[in-house]
C-alpha positions in Angstrom: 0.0 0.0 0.0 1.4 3.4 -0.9 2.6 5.7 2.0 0.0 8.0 1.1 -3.1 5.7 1.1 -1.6 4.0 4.2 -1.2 6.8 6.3 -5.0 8.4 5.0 -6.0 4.6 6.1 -4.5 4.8 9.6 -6.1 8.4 10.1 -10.1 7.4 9.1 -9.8 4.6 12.0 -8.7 6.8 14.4 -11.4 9.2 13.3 -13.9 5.8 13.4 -12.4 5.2 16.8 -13.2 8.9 18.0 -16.8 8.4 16.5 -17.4 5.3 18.5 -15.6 6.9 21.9 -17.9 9.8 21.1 -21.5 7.3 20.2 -20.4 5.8 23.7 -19.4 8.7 26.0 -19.8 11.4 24.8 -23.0 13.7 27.2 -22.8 17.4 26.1 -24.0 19.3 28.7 -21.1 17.2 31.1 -18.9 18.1 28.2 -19.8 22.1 28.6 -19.8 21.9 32.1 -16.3 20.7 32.0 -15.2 23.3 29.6 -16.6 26.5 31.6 -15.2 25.0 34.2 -11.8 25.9 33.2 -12.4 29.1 33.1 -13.9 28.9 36.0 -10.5 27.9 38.0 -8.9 31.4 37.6 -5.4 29.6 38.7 -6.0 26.7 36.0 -6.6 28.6 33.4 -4.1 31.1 33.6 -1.8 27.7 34.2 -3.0 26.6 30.8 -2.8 29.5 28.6 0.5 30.4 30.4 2.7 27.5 29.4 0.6 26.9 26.2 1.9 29.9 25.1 5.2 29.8 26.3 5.6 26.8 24.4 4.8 28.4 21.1 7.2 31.6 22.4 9.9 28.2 22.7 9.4 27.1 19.2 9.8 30.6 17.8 13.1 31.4 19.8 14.1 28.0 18.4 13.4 28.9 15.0 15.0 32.0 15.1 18.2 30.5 16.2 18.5 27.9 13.6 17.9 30.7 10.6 20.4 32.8 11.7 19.0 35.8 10.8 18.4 39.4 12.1 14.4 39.1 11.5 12.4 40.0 14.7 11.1 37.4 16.9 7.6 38.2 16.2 7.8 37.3 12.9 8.5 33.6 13.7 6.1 33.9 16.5 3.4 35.5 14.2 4.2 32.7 11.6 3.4 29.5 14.1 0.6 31.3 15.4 -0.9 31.7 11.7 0.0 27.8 10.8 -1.7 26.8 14.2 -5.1 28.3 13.3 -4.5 27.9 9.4 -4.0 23.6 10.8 -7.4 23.9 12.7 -9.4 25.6 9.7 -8.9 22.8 7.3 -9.0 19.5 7.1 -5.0 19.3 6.0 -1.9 20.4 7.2 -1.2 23.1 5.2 -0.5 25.4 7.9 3.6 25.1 7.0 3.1 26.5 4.2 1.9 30.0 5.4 4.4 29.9 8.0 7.3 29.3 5.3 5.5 32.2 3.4 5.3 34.9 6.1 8.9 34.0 6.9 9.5 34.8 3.1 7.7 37.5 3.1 9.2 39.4 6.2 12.4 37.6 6.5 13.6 38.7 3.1 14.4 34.9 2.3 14.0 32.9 -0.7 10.7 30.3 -0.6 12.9 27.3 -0.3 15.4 29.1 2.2 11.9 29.7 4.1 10.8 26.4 3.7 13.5 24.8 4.8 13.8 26.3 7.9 10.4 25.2 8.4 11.0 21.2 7.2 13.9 21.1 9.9 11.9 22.7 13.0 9.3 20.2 11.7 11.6 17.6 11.9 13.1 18.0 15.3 9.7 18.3 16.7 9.2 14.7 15.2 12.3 13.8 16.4 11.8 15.0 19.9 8.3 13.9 20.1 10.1 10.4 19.2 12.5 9.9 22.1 9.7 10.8 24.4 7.2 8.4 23.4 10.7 6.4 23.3 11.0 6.5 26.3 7.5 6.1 27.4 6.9 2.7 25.7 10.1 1.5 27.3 9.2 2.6 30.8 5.9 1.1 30.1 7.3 -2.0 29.2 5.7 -2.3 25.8 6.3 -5.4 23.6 7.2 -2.8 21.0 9.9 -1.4 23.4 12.9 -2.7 21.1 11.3 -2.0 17.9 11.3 1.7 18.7 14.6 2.2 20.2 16.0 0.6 17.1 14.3 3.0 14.7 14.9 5.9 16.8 18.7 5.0 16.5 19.3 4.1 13.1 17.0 7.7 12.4 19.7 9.5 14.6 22.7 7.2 12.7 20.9 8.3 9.4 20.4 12.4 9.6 23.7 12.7 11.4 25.3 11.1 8.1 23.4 11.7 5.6 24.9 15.1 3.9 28.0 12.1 3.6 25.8 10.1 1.4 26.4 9.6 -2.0 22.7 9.5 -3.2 22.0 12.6 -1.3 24.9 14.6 -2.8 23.2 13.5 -6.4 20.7 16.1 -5.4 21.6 19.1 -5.4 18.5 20.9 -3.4 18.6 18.0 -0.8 22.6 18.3 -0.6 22.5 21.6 0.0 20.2 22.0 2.6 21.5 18.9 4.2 24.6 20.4 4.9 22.9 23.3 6.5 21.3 21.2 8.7 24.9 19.6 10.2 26.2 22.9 10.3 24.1 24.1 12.4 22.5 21.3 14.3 25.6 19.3 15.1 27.1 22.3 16.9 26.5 24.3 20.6 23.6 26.1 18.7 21.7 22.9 18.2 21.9 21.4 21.5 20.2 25.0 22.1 17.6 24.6 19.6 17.1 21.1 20.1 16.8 21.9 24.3 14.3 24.7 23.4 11.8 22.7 21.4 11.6 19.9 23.9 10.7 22.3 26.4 8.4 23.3 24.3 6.9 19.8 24.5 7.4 19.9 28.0 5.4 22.7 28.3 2.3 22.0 26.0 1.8 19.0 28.1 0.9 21.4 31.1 -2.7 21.7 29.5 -3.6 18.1 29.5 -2.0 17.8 33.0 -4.3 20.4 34.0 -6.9 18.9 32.6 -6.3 15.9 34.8 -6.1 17.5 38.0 -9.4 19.3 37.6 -11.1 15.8 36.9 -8.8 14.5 40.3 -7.3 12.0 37.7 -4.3 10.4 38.7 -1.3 10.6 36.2 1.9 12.0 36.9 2.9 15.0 35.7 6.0 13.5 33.8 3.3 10.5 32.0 1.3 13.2 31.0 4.6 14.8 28.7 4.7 11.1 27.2 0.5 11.0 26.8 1.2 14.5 25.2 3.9 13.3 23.1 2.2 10.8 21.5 -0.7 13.0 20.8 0.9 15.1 18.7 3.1 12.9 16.8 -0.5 10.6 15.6 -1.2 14.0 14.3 0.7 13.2 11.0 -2.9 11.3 10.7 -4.1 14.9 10.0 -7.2 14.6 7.8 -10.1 16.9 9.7 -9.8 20.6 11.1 -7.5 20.3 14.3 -7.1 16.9 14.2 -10.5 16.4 15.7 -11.0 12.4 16.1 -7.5 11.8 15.8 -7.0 13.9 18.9 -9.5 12.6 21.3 -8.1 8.7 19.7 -4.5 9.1 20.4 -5.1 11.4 23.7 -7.6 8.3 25.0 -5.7 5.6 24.4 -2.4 6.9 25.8 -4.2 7.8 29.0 -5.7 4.5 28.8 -2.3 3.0 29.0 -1.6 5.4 32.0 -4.5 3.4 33.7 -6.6 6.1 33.5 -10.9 4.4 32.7 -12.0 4.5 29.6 -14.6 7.0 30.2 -12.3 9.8 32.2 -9.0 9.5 29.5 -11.9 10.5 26.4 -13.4 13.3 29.2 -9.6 14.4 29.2 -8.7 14.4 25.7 -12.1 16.1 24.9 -11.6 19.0 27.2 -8.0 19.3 26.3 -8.4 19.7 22.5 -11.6 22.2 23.4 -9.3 24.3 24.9 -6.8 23.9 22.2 -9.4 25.0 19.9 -10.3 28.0 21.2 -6.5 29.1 22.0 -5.4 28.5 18.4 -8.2 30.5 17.4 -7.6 33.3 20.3 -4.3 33.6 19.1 -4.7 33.7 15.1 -7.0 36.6 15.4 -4.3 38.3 17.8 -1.8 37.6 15.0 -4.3 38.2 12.0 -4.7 42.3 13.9 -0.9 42.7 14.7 0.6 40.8 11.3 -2.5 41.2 9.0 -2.3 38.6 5.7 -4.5 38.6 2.8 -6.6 35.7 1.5 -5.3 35.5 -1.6 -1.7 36.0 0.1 -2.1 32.8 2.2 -3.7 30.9 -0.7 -0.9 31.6 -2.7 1.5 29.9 -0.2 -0.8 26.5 0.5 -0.7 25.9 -3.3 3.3 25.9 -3.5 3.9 23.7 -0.4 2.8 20.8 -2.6 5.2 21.2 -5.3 7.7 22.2 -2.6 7.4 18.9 -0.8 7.8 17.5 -4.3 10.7 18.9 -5.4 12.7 18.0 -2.0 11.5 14.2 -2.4 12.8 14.2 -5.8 16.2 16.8 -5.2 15.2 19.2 -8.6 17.5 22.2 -9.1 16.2 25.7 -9.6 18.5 28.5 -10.5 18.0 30.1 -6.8 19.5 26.4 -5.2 22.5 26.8 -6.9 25.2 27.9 -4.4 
């Protein structure tokens, strides 16, 4: 089965899965009690909003390191707040791309200078996200414990040789931004960059533990960054607005695993990604009044991530990759 069809495959039984948590659990009015609730808990919610939004202040500071550049922070700030509520409008992730194109667009860089930048921080969020659901499974004592650690080390093995490759120097895009990568990331400045997005991670998963401790669930705090963890990463299973289904499926089970009934881990994951929802949403309109785009701006951008994505898979040359 192609990659393509396989992962659309994996994402519409998650989505089932939500459907059937939701047929079986779901009771609205406990639902909205939950959520006013939150706001409710002065102390809570300024918790949640607090690191939430640190975390997304994290990733930008990260960002900005790894470009190298002399743009403001707020552009990279502004740019991940615009692809998280570009990601919860549609029913893809194309939420990148307007991030790479606001970088573009205020960072004086080329498109594929821009969207670099953005494949890597993407890819060291995967990473990250990795080695803590790593190291979950293994302190769970999964049956998949070994199968992960081995992928996890041969990907490590892999990027840190890869620019060495033959049949990535055959590709001159790919080459070149490979080496980029190692420059920067095997260096002082990535440990920095790398340490900054897994607090990041860290962070984020302050609004599920939150979430718990209203309920008087049980999970430790650290569980809850691995729960988190693996939230996140199933949302490369990205197929509705937000993630909805694939959210509450991935944020259920894990809990699930954490011992947490049935039941309470969907109440959790329900009310976490609620108030994801409306944060994402908060803060796009903050960024849509300070950093205003045009429609046909962010259009624009969502149509050349495709052939982007393309072009890197297949290492084409364009006259502005030549070094």
């Amino acid at each position: 089965m192609p990659k393509k069809q396989l992962i659309r495959f994996i994402a519409i039984l998650l989505v089932m899965c939500s459907l059937y948590l939701t047929w079986r659990w779901f009771n609205s009015e406990e639902w909205l009690q939950d959520v006013v609730f939150i706001f409710r808990q002065p102390r809570w919610f300024m918790f949640m909003t607090g690191v939430y939004l640190i975390s997304f202040l994290f990733k930008a500071a990260a960002w900005r390191l790894y470009a190298g550049t002399g743009v403001r922070f707020g552009v990279y700030f502004h740019a991940i707040s615009y692809s998280l509520l570009i990601n919860h409008v549609l029913p893809i992730k194309a939420g990148d791309g307007v991030r790479a194109g606001l970088f573009m667009k205020h960072g004086k860089a080329t498109w594929d200078e821009a969207f670099h930048s953005v494949a890597v921080m993407r890819l060291i969020d995967m990473l990250v996200l990795a080695v803590i659901g790593g190291i979950g499974i293994i302190r769970l004592g999964l049956p998949s414990s070994w199968i992960w650690v081995t992928v996890m080390t041969g990907g490590a093995i892999f990027l840190a040789i890869a620019h060495f490759l033959p049949v990535i120097r055959r590709m001159p895009f790919v080459a070149k931004h490979a080496a980029y990568f190692n420059l920067q990331i095997l260096s002082l400045k990535g440990g920095a960059i790398i340490g900054l997005i897994t607090l990041s991670w860290v962070l984020e998963a302050g609004v599920i533990h939150a979430v718990v401790r209203m309920v008087s669930l049980q999970p430790g705090a650290i569980s809850l960054v691995w729960a988190n963890s693996m939230t996140i990463a199933g949302q490369i299973f990205h197929i509705t607005p937000g993630g909805i289904g694939t959210y509450e499926s991935t944020m259920s089970g894990s809990l699930l695993l954490l011992g947490v009934d049935g039941r309470d881990a969907y109440r959790a994951a329900l009310v976490s990604h609620t108030f994801k929802f409306l944060f994402a949403f908060t803060l796009g309109t903050y960024s849509l009044i300070r950093m205003p785009l045009h429609w046909h701006e962010i259009k624009n951008w969502i149509h050349r991530l495709k052939p982007t994505i393309s072009r890197t898979r297949h290492g084409f040359l364009r006259k502005d990759d030549i070094v």
